[in-house]
C-alpha positions as CSV (number, residue, x, y, z in Angstrom):
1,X,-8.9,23.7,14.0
2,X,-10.4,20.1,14.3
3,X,-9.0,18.2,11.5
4,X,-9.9,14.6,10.2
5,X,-7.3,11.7,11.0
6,X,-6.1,9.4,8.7
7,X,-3.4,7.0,9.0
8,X,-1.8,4.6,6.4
9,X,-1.4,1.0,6.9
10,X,1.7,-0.2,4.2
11,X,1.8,-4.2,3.8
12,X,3.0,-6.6,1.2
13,X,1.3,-7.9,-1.7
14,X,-0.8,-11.2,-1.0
15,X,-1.7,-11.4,-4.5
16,X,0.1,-10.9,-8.0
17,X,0.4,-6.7,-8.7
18,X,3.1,-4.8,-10.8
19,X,4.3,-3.4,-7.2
20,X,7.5,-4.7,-5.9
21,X,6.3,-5.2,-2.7
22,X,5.5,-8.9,-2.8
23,X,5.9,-12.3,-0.7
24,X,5.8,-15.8,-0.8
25,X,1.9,-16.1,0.8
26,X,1.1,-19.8,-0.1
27,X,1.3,-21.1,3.5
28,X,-1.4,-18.1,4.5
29,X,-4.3,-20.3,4.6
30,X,-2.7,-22.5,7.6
31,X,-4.4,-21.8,10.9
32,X,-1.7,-20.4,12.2
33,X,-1.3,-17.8,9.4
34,X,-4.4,-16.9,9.7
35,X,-3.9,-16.4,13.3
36,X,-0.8,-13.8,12.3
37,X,-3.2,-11.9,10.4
38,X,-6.1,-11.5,12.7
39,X,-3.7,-10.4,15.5
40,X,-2.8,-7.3,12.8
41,X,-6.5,-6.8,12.3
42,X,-6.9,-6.5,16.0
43,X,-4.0,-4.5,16.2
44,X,-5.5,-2.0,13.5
45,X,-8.7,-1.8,15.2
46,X,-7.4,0.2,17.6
47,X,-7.4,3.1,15.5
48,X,-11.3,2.7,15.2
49,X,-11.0,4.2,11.5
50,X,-14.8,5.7,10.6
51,X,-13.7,4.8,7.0
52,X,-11.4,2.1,5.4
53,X,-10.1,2.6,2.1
54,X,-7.9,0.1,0.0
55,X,-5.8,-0.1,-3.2
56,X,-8.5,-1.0,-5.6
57,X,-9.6,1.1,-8.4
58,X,-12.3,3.4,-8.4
59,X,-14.1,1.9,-11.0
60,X,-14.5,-1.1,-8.9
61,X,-16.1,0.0,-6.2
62,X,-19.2,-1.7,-6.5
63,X,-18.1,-4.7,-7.2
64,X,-15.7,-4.2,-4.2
65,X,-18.7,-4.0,-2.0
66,X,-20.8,-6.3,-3.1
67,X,-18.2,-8.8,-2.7
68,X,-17.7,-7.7,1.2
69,X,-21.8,-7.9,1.8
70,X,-21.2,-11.1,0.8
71,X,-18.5,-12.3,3.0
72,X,-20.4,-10.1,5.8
73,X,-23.4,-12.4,5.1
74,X,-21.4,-15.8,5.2
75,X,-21.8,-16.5,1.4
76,X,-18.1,-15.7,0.7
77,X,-14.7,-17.1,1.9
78,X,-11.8,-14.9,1.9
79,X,-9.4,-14.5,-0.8
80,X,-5.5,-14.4,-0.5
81,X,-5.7,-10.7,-0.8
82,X,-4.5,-8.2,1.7
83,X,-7.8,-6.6,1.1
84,X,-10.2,-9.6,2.2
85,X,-7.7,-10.7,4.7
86,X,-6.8,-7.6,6.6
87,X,-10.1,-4.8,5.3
88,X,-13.2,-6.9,4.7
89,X,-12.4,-8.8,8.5
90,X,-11.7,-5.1,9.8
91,X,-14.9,-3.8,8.4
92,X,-16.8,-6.3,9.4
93,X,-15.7,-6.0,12.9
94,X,-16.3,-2.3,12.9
95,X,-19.9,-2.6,11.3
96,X,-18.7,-0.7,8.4
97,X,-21.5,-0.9,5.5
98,X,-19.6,0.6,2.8
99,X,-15.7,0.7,2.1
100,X,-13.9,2.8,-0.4
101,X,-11.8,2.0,-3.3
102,X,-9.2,4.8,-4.0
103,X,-6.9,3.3,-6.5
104,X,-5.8,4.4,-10.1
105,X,-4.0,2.1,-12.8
106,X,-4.5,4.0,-16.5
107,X,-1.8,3.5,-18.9
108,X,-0.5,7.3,-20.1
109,X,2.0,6.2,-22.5
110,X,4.7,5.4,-20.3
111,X,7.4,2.2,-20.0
112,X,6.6,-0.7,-17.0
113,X,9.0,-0.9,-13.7
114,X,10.0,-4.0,-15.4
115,X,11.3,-2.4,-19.1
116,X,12.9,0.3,-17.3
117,X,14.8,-2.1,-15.3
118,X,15.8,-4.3,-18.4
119,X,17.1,-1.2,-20.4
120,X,18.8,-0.2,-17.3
121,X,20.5,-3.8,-17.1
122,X,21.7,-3.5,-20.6
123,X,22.5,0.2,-20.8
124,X,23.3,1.2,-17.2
125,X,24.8,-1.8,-15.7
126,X,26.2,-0.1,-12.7
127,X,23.0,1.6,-12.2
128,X,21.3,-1.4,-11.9
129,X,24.0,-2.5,-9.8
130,X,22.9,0.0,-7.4
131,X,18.7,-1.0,-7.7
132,X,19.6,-4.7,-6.8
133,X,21.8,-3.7,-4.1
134,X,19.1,-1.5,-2.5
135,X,16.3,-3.8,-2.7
136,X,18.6,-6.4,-0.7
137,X,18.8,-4.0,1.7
138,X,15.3,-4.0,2.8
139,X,14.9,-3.9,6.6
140,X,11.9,-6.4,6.2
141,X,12.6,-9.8,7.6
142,X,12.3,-13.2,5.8
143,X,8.7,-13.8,6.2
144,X,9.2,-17.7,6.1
145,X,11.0,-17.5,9.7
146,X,9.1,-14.4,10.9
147,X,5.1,-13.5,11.8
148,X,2.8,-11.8,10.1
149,X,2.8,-8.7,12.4
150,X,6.5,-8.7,12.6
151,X,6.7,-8.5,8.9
152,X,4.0,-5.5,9.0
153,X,5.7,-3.4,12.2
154,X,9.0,-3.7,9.5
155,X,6.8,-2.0,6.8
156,X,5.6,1.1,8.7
157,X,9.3,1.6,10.1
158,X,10.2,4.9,9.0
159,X,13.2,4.1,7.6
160,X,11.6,1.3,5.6
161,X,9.3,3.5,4.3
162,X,11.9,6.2,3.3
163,X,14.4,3.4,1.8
164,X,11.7,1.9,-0.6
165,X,11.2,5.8,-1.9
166,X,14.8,6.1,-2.5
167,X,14.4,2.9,-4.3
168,X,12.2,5.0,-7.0
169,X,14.5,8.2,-6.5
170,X,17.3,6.1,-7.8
171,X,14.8,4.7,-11.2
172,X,14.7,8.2,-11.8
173,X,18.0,8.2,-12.7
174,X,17.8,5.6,-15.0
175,X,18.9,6.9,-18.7
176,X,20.6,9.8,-20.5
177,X,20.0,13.4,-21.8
178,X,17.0,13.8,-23.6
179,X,15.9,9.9,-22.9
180,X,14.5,9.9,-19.7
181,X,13.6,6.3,-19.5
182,X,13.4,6.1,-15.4
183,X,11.1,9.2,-15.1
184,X,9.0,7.7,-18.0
185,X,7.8,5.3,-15.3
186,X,7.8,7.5,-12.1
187,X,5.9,10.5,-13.3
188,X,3.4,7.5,-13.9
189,X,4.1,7.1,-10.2
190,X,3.8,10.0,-8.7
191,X,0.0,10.7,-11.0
192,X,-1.0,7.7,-9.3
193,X,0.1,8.3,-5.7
194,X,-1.7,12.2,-6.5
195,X,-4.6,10.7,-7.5
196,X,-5.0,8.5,-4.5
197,X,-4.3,11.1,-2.5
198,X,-7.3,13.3,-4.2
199,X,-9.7,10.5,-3.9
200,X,-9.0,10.9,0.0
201,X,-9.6,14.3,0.3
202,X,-12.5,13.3,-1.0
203,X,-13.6,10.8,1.7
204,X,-13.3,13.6,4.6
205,X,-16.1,15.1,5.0
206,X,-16.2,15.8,8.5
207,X,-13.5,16.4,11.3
208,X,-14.6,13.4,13.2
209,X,-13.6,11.1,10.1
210,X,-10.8,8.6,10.9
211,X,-10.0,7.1,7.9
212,X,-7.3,4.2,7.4
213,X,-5.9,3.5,4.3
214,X,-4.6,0.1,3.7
215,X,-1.8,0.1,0.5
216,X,1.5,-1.5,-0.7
217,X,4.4,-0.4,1.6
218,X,5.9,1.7,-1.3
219,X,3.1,3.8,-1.4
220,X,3.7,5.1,2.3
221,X,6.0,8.1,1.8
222,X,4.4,9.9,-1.1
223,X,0.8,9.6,0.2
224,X,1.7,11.1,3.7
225,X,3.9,13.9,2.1
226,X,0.6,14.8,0.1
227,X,-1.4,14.4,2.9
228,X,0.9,16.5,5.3
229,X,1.7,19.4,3.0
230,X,-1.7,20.0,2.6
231,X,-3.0,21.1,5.8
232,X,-6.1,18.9,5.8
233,X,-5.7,16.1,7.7
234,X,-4.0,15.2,11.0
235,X,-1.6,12.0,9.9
236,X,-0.6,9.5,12.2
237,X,1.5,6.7,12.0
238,X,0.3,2.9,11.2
239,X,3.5,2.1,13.1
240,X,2.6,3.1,16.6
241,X,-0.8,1.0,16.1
242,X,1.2,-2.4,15.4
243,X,3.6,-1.9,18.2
């Protein structure tokens, strides 16, 4: 049975998000920057994606692609945003008129990464011990001495990708019997990986559809398991495009 394809592009942050997954960007408007990042776009063409879809929320949509008509028409410069710099020069390569917005960001009730990871400093120091160690041990280079593309191939390593969900296994872990402060935060992360995931079901339509997602690195693991375990797609990895 033809199945659609779809393939997920992890990256860095180029603008402030509650992610973790974040760099120093305030060289990227140098030439040469911007030559790093339009080698990745070329790079991602390859894929020749029918649809592109980014980490934006739903609700935004419009507004998401009224902004891109924009740029397509010349009366908009790019932002420093991974989804100007690497999706609206994509989809305007590709002719795309319309890109999708897939994101969710509602509050239900739960604590921030950030007030887990105080209480855990106060009340779990050699828990948050551990966190601090693991994020050091990041396989993604220093991006001050390395490319942009180098610093993307790092990303979609499968073993990057896999370390930065342990990262979340080990917030889980975070508080005691009958206060589950870490899973307060990453039930809240696995409704909003679910939900992206449902609002890409949604984009295939038809076998032919290739459809690329472009999304913070940590977001890689959980969106392909959802994706694989359901039988309706074909995934492929973003890894073998920037090689």
């Amino acid at each position: 049975m033809d199945l659609p394809v779809i393939t997920i592009v992890g990256t860095f942050h180029m603008r402030y998000t509650p992610d973790l997954n974040q760099e120093d960007v305030s060289d990227f408007i140098s030439e040469m920057r911007q030559e790093e990042i339009g080698e990745v776009v070329e790079k991602l063409k390859n894929f020749e994606p029918t649809k592109l879809a980014f980490e934006v929320v739903t609700e935004e949509e419009e507004q998401l692609n009224a902004d891109y008509m924009q740029y397509v028409e010349g009366g908009r410069e790019l932002e420093m945003d991974e989804v100007h710099q690497y999706g609206f020069r994509l989809a305007s390569a590709l002719n795309h008129e319309h890109i999708y917005a897939v994101d969710w960001m509602e509050s239900v009730g739960n604590r921030a990464l950030g007030d887990v990871y105080e209480w855990a400093k106060k009340e779990q120091p050699e828990l948050f011990e551990i966190l601090k160690v693991s994020s050091a041990e990041s396989r993604v280079p220093d991006l001050a001495e390395h490319s942009v593309l180098d610093i993307m191939r790092a990303l979609n390593e499968e073993e990057e990708i896999l370390h930065k969900h342990r990262m979340y296994m080990n917030v889980a872990r975070i508080g005691h019997r009958g206060n589950y402060v870490g899973i307060d935060w990453v039930r809240w992360w696995y409704q909003r990986n679910l939900i992206i995931y449902s609002n890409l079901c949604r984009l295939a339509q038809s076998p032919t559809d290739r459809i690329m997602l472009i999304v913070g690195g940590a977001h890689v693991h959980l969106i392909e398991q959802f994706l694989k375990e359901s039988g309706l797609f074909r995934v492929e990895r973003a890894g073998e495009l920037l090689n």
